[in-house]
PDB file with SEQRES, HELIX, SHEET and CRYST1 records, atoms N, CA, C and O in Angstrom:
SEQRES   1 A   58  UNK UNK UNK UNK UNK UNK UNK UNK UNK UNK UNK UNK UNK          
SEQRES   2 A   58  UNK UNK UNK UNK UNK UNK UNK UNK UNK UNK UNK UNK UNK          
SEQRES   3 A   58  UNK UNK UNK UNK UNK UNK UNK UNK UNK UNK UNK UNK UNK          
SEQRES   4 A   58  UNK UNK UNK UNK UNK UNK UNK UNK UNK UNK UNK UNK UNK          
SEQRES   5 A   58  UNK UNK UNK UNK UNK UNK                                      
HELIX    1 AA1 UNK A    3  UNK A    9  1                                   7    
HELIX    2 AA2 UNK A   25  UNK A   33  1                                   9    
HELIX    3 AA3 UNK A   42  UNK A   49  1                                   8    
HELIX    4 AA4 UNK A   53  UNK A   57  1                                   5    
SHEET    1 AA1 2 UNK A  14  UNK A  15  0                                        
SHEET    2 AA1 2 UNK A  21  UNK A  22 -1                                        
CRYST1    1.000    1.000    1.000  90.00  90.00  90.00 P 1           1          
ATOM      1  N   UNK A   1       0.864  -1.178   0.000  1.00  0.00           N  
ATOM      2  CA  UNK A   1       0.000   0.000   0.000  1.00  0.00           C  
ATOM      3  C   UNK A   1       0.903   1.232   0.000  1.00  0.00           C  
ATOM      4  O   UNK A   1       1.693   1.440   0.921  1.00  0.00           O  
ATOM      5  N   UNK A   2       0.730   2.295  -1.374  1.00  0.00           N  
ATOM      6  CA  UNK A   2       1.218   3.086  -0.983  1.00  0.00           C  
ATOM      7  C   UNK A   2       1.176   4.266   0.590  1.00  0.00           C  
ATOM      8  O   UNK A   2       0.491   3.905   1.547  1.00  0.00           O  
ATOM      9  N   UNK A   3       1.787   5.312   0.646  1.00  0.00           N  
ATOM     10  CA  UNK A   3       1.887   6.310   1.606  1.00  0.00           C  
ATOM     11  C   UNK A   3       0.424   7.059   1.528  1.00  0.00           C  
ATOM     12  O   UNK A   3      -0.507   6.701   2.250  1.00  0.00           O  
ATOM     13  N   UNK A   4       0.334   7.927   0.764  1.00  0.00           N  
ATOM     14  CA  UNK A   4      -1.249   8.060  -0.142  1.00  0.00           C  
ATOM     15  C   UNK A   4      -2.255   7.159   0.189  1.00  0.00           C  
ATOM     16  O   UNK A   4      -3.198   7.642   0.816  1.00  0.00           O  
ATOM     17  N   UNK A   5      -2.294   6.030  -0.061  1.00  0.00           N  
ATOM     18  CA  UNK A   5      -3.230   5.141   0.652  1.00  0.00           C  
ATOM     19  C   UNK A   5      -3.723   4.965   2.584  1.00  0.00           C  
ATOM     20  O   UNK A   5      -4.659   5.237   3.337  1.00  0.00           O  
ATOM     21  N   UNK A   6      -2.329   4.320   2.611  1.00  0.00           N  
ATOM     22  CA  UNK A   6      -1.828   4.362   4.326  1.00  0.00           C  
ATOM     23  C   UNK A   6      -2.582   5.772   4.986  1.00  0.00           C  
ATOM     24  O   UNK A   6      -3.320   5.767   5.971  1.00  0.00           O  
ATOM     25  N   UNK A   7      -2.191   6.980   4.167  1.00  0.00           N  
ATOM     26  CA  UNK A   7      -2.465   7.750   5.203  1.00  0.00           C  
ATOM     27  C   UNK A   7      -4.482   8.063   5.147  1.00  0.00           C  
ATOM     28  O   UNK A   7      -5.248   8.621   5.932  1.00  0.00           O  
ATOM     29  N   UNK A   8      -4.630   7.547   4.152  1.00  0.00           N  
ATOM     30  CA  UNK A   8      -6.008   7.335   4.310  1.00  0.00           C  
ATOM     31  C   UNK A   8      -6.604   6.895   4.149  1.00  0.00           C  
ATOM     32  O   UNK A   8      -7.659   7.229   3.610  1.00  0.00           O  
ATOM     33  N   UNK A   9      -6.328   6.030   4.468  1.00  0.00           N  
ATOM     34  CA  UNK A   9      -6.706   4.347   5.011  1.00  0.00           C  
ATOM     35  C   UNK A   9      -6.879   4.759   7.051  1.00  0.00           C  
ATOM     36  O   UNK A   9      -7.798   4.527   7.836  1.00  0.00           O  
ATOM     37  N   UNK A  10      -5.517   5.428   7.238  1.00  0.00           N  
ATOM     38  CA  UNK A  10      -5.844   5.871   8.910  1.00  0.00           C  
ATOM     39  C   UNK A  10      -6.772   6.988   8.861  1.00  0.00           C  
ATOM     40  O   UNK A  10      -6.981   7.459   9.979  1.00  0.00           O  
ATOM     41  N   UNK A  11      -7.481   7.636   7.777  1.00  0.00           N  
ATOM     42  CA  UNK A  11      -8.477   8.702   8.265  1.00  0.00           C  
ATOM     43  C   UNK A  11      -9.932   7.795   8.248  1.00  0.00           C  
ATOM     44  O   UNK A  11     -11.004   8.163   8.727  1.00  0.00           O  
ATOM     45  N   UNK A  12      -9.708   6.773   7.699  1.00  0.00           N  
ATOM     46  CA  UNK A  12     -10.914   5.698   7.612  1.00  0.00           C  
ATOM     47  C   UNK A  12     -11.528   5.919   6.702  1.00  0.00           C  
ATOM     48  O   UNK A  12     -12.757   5.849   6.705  1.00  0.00           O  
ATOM     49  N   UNK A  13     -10.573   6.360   5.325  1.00  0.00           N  
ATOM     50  CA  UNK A  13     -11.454   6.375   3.994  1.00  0.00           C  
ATOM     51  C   UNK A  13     -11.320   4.474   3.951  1.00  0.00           C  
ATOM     52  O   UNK A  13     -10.499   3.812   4.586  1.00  0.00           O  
ATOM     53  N   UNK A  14     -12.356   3.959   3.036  1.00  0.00           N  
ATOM     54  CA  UNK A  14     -12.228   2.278   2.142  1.00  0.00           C  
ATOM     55  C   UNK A  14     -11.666   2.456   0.978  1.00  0.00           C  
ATOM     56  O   UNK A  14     -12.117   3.160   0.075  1.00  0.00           O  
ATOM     57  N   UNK A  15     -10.494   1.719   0.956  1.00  0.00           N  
ATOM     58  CA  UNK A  15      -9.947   1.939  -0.503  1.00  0.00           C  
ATOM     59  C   UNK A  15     -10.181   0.170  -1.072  1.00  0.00           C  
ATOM     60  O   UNK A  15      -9.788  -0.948  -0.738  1.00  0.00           O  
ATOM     61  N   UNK A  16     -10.839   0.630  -1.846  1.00  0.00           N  
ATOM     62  CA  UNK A  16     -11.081  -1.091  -2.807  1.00  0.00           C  
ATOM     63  C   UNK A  16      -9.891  -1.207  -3.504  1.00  0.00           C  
ATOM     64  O   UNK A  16      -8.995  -0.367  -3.584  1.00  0.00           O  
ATOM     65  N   UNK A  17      -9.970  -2.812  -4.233  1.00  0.00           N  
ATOM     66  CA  UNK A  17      -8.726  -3.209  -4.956  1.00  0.00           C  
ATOM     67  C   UNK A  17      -8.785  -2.437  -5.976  1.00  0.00           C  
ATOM     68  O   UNK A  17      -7.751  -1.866  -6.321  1.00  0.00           O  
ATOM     69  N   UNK A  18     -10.120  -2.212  -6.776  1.00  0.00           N  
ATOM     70  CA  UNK A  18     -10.010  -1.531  -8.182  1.00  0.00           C  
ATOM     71  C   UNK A  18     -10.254  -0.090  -7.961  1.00  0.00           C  
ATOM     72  O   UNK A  18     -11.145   0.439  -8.626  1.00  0.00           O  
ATOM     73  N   UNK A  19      -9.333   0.867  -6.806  1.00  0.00           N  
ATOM     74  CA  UNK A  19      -9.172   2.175  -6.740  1.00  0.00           C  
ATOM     75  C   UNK A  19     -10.396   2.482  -6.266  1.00  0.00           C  
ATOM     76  O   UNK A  19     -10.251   3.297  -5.355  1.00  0.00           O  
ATOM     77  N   UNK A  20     -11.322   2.271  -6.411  1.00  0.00           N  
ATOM     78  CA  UNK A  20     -12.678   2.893  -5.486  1.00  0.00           C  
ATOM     79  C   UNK A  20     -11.979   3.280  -4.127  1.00  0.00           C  
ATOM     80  O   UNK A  20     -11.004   2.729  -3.618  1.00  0.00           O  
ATOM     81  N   UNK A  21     -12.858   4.586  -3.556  1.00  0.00           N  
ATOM     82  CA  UNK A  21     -12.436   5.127  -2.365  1.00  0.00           C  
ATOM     83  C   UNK A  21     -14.111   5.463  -1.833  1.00  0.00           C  
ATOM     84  O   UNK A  21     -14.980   5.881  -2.598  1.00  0.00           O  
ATOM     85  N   UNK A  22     -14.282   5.225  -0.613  1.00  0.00           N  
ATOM     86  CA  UNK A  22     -15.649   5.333   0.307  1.00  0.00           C  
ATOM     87  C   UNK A  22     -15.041   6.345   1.134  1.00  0.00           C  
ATOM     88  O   UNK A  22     -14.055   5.941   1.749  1.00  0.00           O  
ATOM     89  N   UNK A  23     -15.363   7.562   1.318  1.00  0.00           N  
ATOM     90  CA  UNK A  23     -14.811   8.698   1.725  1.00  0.00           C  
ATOM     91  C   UNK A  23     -15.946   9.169   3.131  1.00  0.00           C  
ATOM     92  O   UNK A  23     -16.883   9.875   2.758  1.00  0.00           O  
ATOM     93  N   UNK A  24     -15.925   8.900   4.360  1.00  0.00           N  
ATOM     94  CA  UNK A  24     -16.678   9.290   5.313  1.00  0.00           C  
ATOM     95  C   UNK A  24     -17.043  10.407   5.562  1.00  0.00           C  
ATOM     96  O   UNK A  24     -16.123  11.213   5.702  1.00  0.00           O  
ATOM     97  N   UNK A  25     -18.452  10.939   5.720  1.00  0.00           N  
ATOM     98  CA  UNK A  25     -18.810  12.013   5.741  1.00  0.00           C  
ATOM     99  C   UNK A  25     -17.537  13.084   6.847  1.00  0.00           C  
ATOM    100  O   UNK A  25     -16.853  13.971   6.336  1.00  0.00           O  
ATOM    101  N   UNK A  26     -17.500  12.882   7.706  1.00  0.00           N  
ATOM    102  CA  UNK A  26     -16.644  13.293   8.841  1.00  0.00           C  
ATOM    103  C   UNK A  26     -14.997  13.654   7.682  1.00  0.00           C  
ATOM    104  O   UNK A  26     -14.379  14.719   7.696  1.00  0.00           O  
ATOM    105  N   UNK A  27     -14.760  12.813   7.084  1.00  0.00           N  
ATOM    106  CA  UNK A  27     -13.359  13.206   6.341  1.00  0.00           C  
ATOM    107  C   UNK A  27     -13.743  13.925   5.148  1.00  0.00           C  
ATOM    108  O   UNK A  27     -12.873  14.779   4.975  1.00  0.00           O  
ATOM    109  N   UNK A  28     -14.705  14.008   4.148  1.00  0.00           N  
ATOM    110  CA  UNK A  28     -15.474  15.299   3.647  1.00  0.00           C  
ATOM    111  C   UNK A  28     -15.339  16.451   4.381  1.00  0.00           C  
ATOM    112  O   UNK A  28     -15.026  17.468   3.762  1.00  0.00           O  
ATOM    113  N   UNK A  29     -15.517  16.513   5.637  1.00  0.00           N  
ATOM    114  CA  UNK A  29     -15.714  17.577   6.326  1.00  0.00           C  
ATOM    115  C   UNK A  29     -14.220  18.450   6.383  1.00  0.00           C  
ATOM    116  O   UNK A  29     -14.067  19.632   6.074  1.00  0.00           O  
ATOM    117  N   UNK A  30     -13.195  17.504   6.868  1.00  0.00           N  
ATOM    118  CA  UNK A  30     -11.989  17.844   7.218  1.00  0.00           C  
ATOM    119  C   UNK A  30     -11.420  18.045   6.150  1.00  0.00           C  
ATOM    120  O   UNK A  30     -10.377  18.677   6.320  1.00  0.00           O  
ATOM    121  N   UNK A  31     -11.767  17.628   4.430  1.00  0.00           N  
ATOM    122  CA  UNK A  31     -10.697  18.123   3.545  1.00  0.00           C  
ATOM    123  C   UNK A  31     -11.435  19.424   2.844  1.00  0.00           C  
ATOM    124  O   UNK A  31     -10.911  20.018   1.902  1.00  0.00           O  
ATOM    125  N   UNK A  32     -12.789  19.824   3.442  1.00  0.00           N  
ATOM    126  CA  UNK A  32     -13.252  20.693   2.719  1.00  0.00           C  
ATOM    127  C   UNK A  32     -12.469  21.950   3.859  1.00  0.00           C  
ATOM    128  O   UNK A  32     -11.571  22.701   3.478  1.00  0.00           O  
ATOM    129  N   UNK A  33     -12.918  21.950   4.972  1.00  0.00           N  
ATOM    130  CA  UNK A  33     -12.616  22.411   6.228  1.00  0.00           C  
ATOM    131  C   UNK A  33     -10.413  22.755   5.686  1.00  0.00           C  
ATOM    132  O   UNK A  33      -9.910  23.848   5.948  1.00  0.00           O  
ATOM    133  N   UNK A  34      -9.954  22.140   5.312  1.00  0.00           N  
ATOM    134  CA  UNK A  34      -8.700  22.509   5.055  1.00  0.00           C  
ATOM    135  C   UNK A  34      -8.155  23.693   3.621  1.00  0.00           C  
ATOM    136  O   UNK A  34      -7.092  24.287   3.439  1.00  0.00           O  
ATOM    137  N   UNK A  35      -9.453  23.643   2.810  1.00  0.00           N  
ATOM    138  CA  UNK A  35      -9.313  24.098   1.743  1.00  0.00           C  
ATOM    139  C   UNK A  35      -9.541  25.983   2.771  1.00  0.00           C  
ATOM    140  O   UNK A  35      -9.030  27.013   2.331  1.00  0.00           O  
ATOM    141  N   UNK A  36     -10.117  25.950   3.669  1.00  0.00           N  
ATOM    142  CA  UNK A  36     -10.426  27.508   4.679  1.00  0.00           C  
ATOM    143  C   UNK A  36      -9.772  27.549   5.148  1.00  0.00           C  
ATOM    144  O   UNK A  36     -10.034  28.434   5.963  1.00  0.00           O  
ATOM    145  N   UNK A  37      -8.591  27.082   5.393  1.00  0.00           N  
ATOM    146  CA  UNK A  37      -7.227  27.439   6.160  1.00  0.00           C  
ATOM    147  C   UNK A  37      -6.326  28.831   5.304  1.00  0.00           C  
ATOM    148  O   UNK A  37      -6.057  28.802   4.104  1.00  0.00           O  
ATOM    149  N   UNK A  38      -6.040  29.752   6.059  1.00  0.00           N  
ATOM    150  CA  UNK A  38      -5.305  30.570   5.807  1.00  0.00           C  
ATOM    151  C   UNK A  38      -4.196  30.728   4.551  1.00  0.00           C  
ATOM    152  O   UNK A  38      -3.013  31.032   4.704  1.00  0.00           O  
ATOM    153  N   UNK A  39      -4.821  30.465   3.359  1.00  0.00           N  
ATOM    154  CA  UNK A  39      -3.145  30.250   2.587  1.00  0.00           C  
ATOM    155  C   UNK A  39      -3.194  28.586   1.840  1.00  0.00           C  
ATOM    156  O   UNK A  39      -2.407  27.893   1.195  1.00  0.00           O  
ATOM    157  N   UNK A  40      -4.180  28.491   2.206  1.00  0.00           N  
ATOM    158  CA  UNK A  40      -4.803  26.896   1.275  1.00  0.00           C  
ATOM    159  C   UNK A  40      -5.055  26.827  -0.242  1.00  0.00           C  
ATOM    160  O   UNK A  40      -5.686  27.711  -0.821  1.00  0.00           O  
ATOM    161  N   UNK A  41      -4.576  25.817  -0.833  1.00  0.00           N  
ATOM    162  CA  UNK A  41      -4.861  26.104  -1.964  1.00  0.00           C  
ATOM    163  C   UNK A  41      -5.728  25.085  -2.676  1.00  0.00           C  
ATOM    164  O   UNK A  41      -5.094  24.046  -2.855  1.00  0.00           O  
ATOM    165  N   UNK A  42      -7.211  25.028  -3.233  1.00  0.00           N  
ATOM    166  CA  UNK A  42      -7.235  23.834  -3.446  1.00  0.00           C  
ATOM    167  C   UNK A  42      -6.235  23.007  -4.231  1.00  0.00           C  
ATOM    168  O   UNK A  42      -6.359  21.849  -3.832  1.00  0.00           O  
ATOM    169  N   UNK A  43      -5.589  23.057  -4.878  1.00  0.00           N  
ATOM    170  CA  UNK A  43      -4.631  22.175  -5.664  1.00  0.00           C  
ATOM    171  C   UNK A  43      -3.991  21.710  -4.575  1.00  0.00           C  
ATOM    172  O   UNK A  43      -4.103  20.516  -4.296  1.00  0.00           O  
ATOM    173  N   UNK A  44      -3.336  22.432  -3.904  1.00  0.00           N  
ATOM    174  CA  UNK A  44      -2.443  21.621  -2.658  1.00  0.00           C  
ATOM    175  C   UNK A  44      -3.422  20.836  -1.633  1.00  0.00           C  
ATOM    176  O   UNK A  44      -3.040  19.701  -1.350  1.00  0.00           O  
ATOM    177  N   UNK A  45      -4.529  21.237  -1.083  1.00  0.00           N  
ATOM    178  CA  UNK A  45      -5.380  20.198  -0.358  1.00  0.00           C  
ATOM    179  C   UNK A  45      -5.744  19.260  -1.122  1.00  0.00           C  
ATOM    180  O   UNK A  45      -5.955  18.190  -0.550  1.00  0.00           O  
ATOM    181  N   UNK A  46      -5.970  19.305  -2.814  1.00  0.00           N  
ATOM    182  CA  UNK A  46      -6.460  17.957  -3.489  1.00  0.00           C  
ATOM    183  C   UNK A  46      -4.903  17.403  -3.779  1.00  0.00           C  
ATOM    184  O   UNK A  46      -4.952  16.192  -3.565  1.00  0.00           O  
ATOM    185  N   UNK A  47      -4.073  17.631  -4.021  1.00  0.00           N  
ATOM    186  CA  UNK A  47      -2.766  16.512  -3.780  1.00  0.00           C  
ATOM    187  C   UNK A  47      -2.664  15.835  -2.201  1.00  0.00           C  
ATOM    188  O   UNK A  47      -2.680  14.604  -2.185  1.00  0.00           O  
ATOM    189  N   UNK A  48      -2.589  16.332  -1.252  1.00  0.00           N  
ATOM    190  CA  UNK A  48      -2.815  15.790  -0.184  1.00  0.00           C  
ATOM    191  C   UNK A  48      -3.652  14.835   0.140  1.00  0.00           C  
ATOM    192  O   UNK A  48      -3.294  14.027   0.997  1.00  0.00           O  
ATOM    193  N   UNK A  49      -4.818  14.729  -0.410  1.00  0.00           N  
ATOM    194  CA  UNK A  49      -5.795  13.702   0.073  1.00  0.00           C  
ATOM    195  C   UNK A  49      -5.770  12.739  -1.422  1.00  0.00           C  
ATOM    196  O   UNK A  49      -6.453  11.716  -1.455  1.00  0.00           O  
ATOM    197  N   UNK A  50      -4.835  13.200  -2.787  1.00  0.00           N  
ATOM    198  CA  UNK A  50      -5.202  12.274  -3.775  1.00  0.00           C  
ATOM    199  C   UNK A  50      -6.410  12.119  -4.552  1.00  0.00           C  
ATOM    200  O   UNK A  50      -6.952  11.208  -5.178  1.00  0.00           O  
ATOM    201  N   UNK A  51      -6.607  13.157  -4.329  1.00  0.00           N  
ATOM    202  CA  UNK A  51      -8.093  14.118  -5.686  1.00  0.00           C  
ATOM    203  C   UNK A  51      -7.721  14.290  -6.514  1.00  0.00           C  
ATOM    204  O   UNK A  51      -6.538  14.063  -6.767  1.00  0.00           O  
ATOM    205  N   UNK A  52      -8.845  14.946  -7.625  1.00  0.00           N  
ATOM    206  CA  UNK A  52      -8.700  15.615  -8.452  1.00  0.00           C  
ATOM    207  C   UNK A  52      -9.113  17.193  -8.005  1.00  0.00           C  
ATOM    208  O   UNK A  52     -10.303  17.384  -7.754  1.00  0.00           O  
ATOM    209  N   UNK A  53      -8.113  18.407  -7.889  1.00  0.00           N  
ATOM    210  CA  UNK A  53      -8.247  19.585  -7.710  1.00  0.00           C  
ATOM    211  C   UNK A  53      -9.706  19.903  -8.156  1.00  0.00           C  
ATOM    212  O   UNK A  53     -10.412  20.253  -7.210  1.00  0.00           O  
ATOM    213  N   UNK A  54     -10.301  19.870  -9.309  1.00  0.00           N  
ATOM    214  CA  UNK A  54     -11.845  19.694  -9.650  1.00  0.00           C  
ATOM    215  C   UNK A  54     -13.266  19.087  -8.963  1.00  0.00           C  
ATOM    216  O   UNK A  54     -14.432  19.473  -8.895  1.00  0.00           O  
ATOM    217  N   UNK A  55     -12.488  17.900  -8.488  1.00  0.00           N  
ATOM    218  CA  UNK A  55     -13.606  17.057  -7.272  1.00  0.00           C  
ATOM    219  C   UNK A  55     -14.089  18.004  -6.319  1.00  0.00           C  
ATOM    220  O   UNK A  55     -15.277  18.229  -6.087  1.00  0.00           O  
ATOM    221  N   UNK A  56     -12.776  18.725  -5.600  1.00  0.00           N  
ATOM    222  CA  UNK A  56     -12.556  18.859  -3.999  1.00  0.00           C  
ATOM    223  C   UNK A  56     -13.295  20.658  -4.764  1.00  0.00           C  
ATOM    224  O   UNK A  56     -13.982  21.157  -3.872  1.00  0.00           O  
ATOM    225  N   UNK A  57     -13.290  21.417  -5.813  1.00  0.00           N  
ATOM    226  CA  UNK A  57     -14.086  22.647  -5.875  1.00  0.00           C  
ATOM    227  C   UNK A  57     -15.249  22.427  -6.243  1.00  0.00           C  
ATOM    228  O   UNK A  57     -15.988  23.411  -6.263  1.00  0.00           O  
ATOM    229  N   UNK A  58     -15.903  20.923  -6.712  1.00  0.00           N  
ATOM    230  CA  UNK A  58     -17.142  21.025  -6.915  1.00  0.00           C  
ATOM    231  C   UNK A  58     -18.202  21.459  -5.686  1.00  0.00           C  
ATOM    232  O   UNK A  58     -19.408  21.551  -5.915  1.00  0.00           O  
TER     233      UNK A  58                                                      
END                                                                             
């Protein structure tokens, strides 16, 4: 498993074998919630969680 995975895999996203990801409402919260941080960018919060920069502004 990559690092990318691992690390969210511990936020308690489900990552299936064929890349599917089940994303918990509660961790929705926290990567939208990061994009309002002072100096956030979405591009840099959607590399972090392994988005598409497009997903995370819809």
């Amino acid at each position: 498993m990559c690092a990318k995975n691992s690390f969210l895999a511990s936020l308690g996203v489900e990552i299936h074998a064929s890349g599917h990801r089940r994303w918990p409402t509660e961790v929705k919260a926290l990567v939208v919630a990061d994009t309002l941080e002072p100096g956030a960018t979405v591009n840099a919060v959607a590399d972090r969680y392994g988005v598409q920069p497009n997903q995370l502004s819809a």
